[in-house]
N, C-alpha and C positions, 0 to 999 in steps of 0.2 A: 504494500500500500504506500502511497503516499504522505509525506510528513512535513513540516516544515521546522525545518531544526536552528534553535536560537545558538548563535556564538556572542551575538553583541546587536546592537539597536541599529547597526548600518551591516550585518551581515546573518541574514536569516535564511537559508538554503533550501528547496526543495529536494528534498531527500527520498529514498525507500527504504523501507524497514517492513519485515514479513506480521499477514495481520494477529494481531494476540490471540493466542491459545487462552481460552478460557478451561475454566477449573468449574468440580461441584460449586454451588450454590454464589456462582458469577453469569457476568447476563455479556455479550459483547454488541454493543451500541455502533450505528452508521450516525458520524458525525453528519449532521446536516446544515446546521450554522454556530458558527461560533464567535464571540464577541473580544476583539482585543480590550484589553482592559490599561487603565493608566496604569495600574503595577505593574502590567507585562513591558513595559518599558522605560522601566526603574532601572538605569542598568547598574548601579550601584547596589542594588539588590536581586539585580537576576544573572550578573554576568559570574557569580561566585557560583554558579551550579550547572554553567553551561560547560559543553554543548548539552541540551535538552529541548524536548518538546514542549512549548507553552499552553495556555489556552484552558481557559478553564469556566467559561461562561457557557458552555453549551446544550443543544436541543438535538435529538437527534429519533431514531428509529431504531430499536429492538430486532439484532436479524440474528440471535441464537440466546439457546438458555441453556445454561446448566443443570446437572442433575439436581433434583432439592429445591428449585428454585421454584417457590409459588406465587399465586398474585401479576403474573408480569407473561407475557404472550409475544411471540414472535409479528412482528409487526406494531405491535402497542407505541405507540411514540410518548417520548420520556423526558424532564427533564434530568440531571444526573449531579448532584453538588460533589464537588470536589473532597471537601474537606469537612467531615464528618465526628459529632462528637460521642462520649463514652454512653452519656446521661447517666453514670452509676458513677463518679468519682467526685470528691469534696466540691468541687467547681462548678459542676453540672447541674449537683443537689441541690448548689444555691443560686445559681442562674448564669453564672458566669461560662455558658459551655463553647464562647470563643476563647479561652483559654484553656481549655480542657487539652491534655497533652497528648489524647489519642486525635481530636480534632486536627490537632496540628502537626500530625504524622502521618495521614491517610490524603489518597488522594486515588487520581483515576491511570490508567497505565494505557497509551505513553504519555499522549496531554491532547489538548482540543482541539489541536490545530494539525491534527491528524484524521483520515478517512473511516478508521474505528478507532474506537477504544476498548477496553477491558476493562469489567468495571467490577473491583473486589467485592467479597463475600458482604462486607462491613457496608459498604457504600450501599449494595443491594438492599438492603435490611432497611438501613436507616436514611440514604440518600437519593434513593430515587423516586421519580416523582411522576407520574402519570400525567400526562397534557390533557386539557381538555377540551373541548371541539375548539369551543372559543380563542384556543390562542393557537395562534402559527407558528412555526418553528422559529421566523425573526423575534417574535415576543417574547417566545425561551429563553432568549438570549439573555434579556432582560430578568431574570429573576434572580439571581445570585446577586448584581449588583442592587436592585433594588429591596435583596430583603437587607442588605448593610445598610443600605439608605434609613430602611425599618425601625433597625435597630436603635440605631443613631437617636430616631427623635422621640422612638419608643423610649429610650433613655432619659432623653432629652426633658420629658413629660413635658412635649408641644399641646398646648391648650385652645382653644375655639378662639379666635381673636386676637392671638396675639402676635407680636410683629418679628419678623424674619429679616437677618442680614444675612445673605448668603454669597461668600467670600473666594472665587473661581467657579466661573461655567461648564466649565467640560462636564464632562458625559454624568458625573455624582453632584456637580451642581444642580444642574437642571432638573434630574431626578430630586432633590431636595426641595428644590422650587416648583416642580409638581406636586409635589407628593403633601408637603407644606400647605401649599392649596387646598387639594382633595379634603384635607384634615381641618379645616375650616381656621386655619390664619390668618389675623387680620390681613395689614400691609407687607408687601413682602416684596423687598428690596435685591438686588445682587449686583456682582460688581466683577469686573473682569480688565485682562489688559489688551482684551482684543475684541472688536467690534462685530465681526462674527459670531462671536458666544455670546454675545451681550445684546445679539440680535435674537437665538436661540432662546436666552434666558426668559429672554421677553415671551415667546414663542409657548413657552412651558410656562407661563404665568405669572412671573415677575408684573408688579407693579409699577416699579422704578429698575431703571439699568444706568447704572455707573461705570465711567473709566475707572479704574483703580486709583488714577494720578488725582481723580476727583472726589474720593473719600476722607472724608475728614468729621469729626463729632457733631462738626455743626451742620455740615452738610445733612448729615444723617437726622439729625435733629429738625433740619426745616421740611424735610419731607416726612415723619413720623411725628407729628402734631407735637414736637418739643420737647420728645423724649429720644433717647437713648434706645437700639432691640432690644427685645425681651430674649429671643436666641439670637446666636452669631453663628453659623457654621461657618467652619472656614476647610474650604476644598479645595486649598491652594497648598501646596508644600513649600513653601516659602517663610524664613522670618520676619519678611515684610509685611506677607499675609496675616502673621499671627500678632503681628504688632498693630494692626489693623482692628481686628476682632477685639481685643482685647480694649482698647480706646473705644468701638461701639455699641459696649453691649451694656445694658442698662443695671439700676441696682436691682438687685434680687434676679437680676439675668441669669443667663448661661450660655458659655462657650463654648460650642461642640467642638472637638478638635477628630475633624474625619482625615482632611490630608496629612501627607506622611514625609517626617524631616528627615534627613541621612542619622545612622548612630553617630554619638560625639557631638553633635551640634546642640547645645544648651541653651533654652529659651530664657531671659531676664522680664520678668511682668512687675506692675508698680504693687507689692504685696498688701501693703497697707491698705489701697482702694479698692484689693478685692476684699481683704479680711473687712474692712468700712462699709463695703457699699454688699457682702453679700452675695458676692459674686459666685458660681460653681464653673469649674475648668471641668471639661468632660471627656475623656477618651475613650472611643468607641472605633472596635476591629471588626470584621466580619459579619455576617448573622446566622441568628441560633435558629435551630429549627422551628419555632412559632415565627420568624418573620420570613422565610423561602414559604410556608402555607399561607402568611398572609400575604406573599409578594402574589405567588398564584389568583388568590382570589381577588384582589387588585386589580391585578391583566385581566382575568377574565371577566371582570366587570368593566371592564374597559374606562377606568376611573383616570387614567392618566395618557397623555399623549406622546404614545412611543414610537408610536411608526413615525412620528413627525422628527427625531432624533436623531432617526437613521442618515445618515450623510451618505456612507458608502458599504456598496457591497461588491466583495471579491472574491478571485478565487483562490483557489489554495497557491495558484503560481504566483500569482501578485502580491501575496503575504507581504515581501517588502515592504510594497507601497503602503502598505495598509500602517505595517509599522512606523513606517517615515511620516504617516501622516498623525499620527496617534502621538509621536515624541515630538514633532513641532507644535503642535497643539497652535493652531489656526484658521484652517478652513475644513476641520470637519469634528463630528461630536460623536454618534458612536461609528462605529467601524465596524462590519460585519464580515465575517470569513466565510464561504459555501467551498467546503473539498471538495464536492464531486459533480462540482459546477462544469 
């Protein structure tokens, strides 16, 4: 089969590799669309484990089952989470199961950006997911990052009415600025350094769109009746970004902190005005299995607008493109892969 094997962010190969032998109680999945993801080209954090397969957003179709394997049918179309957790270890028990250590050991064999996968015993059990008429295989796409999105504001505990600074466009902004909507937010701001995404943001429900260079307390103050947000997400990986957030977010606010800094970079905030004013810093990774079932029923209530998202779709040989265009982050928001296009 075909594969596309990651070395670095300017050299992603099509490749062959023979298709995975599955095992008892493993299912083998025909990738049918796969979603490049902003972490997939992190290369500070993916080039330590290259060469590999990436991809991990995917939708696909059922074309074998293992012995043992119940519940799941040849042809059944799936979605397939990667990264799955124990639900029986200290973390899990108390809700924290994107930390859970089996979560973040499992995964699907090779990656998504391949024509099959393999999808272990563990994954089967606990990670896969039945599509239902209502969503298309591009929709699928869509569910992994949006149950993080989930998570995020599940955390967040976003309330009816209240107002949203939401801190980079790309593909987790706008999801946050839909999804924020959907959830009944008042005014709901975003801010980007590129007019494109700031067009998109709009697009996904933004009320107000800002250059970056044009954020400032007070700016954010004349357009939110005089206050400060009540959340800040910031989807940007930047210290700039978080220095941003931090000067807009109101008292008794909160900070979501979804984008991702390099290790070693150490963030300085004014401690005193969060300890004063009340402030909550929030770090939120992945999502746990209650928000991949609510990102589902989402899609399929067609609560958000994701086809409208879609910028590009390619094939498995274009893979480059897809990447070059995902690490410049400029003229396109999500990025769709089809292998067997």
């Amino acid at each position: 089969m075909k594969v596309a094997m990651y070395y670095n962010n300017r050299d992603v190969r099509l490749e062959k590799m023979p298709v995975p032998t599955i095992g008892p109680g493993e299912l083998l999945v025909k990738v049918v669309a796969s979603g490049i993801c902003g972490s997939d080209v992190m290369e500070w954090y993916r080039i330590k484990k290259a060469p590999r397969v990436l991809g991990h957003e995917i939708a696909g179709e059922i074309v074998e089952v293992g012995k043992g394997v119940q519940g799941y049918n040849i042809g059944d179309r799936v979605f397939v989470s990667h990264h799955v957790p124990c639900n029986t270890c200290h973390y899990c028990l108390n809700g924290h199961h994107t930390v859970c250590d089996t979560l973040r050991t499992t995964n699907f064999d090779p990656g998504g950006f391949a024509e099959y996968i393999r999808v272990p015993e563990i994954n089967v059990d606990r990670g896969t997911f039945i599509l239902p008429e209502e969503i298309s295989f591009e929709e699928g796409v869509f569910i992994e990052p949006l149950a993080c999105v989930l998570r995020g504001q599940r955390l967040a505990k976003l309330k009816p009415g209240q107002s949203v600074f939401v801190i980079g466009s790309g593909i987790s902004g706008v999801l946050h600025i839909a999804l924020a909507k959907a959830s009944g937010a008042g005014r709901v701001i975003a801010s980007d350094i590129n007019d494109f995404r700031l067009k998109s943001a709009r697009q996904s429900g933004a009320d107000e769109i800002l250059l970056a260079e044009e954020v400032s307390p007070e700016r954010i103050r004349a357009i939110n009746q005089g206050r400060l947000a009540d959340l800040v997400i910031v989807c940007a990986g930047s210290q700039s970004a978080y220095r941003q957030g931090f000067l807009s977010v109101d008292r008794g606010g909160t900070v979501l902190c979804f984008g991702l800094l390099q290790p070693g970079i150490d963030l300085s905030f004014p401690f005193f005005d969060f300890w004063n004013d009340g402030i909550t810093l929030l770090p939120t990774y992945g999502g746990a299995p209650i928000d991949i079932l609510q990102a589902i029923e989402l899609i399929q209530a067609k609560r958000l607008p994701l086809r409208e998202m879609i910028t590009h779709r390619l094939p498995l040989a274009e893979i480059k493109l897809g990447f070059q265009l995902v690490a410049e982050a400029k003229e396109s928001i999500k990025v769709i892969i089809k292998p067997h296009r």
